[in-house]
Structure formats: C-alpha cells, structure tokens
ZAMARZA-487993 format. One line per 5 residues: number of its first residue (from 0); their letters; for each residue x, z, y of N, C-alpha, C. Coordinates in pm, whole numbers, plus 50000, padded with zeros to 5 digits. Each point is the difference from the previous one (the first is absolute). Layout:
! residues N
NUM) a) X,Z,Y,X,Z,Y,X,Z,Y; ...
//
This chain:
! residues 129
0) xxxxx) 94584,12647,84185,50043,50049,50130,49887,49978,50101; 49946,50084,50125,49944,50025,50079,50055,49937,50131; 49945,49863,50043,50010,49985,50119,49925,50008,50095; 50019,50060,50139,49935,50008,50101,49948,49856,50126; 49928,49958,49947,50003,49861,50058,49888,49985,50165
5) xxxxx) 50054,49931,50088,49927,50019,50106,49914,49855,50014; 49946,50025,50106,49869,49892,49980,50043,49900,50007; 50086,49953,50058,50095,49885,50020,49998,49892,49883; 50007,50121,49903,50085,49923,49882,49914,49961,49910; 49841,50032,50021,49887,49960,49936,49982,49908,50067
10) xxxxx) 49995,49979,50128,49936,49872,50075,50069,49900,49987; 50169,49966,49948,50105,49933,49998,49916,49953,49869; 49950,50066,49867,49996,49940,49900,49873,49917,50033; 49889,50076,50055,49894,49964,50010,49982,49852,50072; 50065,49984,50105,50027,49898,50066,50094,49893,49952
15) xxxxx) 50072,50007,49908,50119,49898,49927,50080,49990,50124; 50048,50107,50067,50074,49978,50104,50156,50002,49943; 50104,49921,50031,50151,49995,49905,50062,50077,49943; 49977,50128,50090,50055,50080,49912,49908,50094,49814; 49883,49941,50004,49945,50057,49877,50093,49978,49880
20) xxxxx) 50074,49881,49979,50071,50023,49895,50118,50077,49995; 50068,50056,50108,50067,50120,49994,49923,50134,49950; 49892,49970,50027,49898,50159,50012,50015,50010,49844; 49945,49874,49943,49952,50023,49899,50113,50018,49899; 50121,49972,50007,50131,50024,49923,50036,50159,50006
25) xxxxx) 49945,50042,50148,50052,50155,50019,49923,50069,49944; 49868,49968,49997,49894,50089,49945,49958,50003,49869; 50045,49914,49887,49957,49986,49890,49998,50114,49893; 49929,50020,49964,50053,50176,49917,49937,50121,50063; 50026,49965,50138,49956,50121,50084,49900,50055,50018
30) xxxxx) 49949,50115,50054,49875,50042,49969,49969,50008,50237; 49941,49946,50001,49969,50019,50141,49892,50121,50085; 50087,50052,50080,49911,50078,50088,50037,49965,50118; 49867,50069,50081,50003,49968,50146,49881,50135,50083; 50048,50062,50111,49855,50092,50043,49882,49940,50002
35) xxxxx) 49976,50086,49989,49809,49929,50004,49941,49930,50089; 50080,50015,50082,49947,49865,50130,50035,49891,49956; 50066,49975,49928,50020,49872,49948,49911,49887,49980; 49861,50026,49991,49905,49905,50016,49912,49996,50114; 50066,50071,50096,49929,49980,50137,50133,49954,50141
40) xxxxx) 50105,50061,49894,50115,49843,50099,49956,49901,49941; 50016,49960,49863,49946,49849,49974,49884,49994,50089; 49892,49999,49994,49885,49949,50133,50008,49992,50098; 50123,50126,50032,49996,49961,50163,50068,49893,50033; 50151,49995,49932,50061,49859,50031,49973,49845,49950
45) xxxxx) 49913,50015,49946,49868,49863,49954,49972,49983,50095; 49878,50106,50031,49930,49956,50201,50085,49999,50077; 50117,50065,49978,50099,49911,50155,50054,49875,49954; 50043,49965,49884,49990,49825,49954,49932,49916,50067; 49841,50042,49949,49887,49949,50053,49962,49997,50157
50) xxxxx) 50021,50115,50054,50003,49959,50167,50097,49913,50048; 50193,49986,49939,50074,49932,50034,49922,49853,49943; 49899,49976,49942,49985,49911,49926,50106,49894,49936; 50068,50115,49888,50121,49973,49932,49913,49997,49834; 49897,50039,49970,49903,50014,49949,49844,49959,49979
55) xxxxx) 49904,49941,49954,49888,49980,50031,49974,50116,49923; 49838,50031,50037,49944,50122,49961,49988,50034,49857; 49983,49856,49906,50014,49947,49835,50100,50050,49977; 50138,49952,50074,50084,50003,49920,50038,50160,49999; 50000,50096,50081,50023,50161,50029,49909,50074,49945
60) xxxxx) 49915,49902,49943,49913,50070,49880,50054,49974,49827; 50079,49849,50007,50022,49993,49897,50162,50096,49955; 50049,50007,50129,50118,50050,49997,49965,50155,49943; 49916,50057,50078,49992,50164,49946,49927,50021,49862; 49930,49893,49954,49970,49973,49862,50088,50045,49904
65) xxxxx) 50142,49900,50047,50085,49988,49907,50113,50129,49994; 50004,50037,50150,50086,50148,49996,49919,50102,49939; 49839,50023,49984,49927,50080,49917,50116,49993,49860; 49991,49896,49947,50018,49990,49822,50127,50039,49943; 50092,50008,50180,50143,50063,49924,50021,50144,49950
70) xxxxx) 49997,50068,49950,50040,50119,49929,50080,50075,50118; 49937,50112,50044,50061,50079,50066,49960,50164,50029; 50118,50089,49933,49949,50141,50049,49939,50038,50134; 49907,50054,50042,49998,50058,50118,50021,50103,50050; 50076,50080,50052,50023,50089,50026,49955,50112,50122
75) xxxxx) 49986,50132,49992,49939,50060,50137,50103,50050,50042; 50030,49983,50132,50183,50058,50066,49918,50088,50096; 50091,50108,50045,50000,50070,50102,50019,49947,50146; 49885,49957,50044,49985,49947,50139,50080,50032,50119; 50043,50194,49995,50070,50059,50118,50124,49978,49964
80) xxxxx) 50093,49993,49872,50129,49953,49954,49999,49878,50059; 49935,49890,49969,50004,49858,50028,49990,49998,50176; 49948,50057,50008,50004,50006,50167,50081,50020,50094; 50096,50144,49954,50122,50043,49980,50104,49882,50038; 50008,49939,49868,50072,49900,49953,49998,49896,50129
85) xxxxx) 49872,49936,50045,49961,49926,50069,50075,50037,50133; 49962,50087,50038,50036,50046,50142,50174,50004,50015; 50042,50091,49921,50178,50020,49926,50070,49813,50034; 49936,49940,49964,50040,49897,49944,49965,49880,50135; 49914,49992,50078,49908,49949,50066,49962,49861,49926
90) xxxxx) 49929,50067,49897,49894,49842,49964,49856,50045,49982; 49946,49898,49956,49865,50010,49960,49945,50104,49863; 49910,50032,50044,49970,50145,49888,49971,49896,49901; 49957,49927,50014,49977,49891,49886,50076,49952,49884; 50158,49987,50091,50088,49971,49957,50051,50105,49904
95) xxxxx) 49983,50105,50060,50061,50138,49954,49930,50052,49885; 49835,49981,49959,49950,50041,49904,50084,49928,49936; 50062,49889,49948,50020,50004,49912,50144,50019,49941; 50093,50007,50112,50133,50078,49978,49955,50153,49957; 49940,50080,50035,49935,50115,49952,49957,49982,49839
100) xxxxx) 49896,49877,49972,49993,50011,49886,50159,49976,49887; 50041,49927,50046,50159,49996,49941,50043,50112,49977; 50026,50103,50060,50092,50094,50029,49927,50129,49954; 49867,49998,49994,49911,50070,49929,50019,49967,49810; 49966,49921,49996,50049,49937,49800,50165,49969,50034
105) xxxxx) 50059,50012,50068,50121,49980,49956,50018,49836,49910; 49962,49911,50081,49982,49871,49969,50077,49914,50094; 50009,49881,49971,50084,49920,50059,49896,49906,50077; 50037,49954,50101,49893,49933,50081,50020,49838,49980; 49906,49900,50006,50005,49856,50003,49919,49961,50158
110) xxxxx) 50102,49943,50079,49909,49989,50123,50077,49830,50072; 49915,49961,50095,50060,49874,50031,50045,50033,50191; 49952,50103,50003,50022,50029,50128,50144,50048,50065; 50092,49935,50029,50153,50105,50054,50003,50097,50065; 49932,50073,50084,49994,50122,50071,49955,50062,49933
115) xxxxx) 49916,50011,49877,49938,50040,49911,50114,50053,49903; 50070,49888,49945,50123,50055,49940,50114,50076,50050; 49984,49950,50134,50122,50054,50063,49988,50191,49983; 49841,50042,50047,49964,50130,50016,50017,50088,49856; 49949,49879,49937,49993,50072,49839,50163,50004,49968
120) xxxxx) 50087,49928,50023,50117,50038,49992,50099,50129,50033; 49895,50011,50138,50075,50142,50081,49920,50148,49947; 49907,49936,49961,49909,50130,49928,50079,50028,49868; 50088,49906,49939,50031,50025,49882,49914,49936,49851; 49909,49940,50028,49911,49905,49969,50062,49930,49878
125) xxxx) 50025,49966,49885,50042,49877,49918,49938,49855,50081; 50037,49902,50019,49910,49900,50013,50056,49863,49878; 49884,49918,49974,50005,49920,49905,50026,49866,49997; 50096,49903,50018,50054,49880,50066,50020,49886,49944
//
C-alpha cells in the first residue's frame, strides 16, 4: 500500500520525537510517497530549527542525513490544482501539495499536523491514524 506521507512524519522519525513509534507501526509494509518538495521542506524546517536554535547546525545536518536514507517516492503534482486547493481551503500551498499528491494517487495520507487532517478530511482524503 501507498502512503502519502508529509514532512512531518520524516522529521518525527528523524528526530526520535514520541511519536516515531506510532509512525513506524503505521508505516511498515508501506511504500512511501511524498511531492517532490519533500526535500526542500525538510531543509527549510532544519534552518528554522536552527535559527529557533532548537537545533545546532551538526545536528540539522545529521538529521537530513538520516531523512535522505528513508525510502520515498517522489512525486510531480500539478502546482495550479494544489493552489486551487490552497486558496479553496485557506492554507499553505505547501500544505496542499501534498493533499494534492494524495488525491492525485488516490492514497491515504500520514501527517502529524490537525488542520492538515482536518482539510484532507473535507477534501475526502483517506487519512492514516
């Protein structure tokens, strides 16, 4: 099975933040995708770690190290759909690429965010719990 996983849920593992061992019970088997920005939210929310200095600069290096090695489709979504979505919805296009990618594969989403779920809910979205 194909889950749609948002950055969240890489940085949760990456970080040993509490909830990874939920992640990792939900995800086992699964085959993971995410849009292709997916490795440029990971960086960006590293350097905002790192400016909150919630992070040293080592460790937001070792962190994106380790989100490199997880296995994940990338996908190319339609930017003006996702935008769509974004605006429809009022969140972040950010947010929305990847409800788009969901709803594009017809996949179920894994996210740690509640407004996130909440939207993917009203979109019709599966989400993964």
């Amino acid at each position: 099975m194909e889950l749609i996983a948002d950055t969240n849920i890489f940085l949760a593992v990456a970080l040993e933040e509490p909830e990874k061992a939920q992640i990792l019970r939900l995800t086992v088997g699964a085959e993971l995708a995410a849009p292709e920005i997916l490795p440029y939210e990971i960086g960006n929310a590293l350097s905002a770690m790192c400016k909150r200095r919630q992070l040293s600069p080592e460790q937001a290096i070792a962190v994106q190290q380790v989100t490199g090695q997880i296995p994940v489709r990338l996908i190319a979504i339609d930017v003006g759909k996702a935008l769509k979505l974004a605006l429809n919805f009022n969140i972040y296009a950010f947010d929305a690429y990847f409800l788009e990618c969901a709803r594009l594969r017809a996949s179920p989403l894994i996210t740690l965010d509640q407004r996130m779920k909440q939207t993917a809910r009203k979109s019709g979205i599966e989400i993964v719990e």
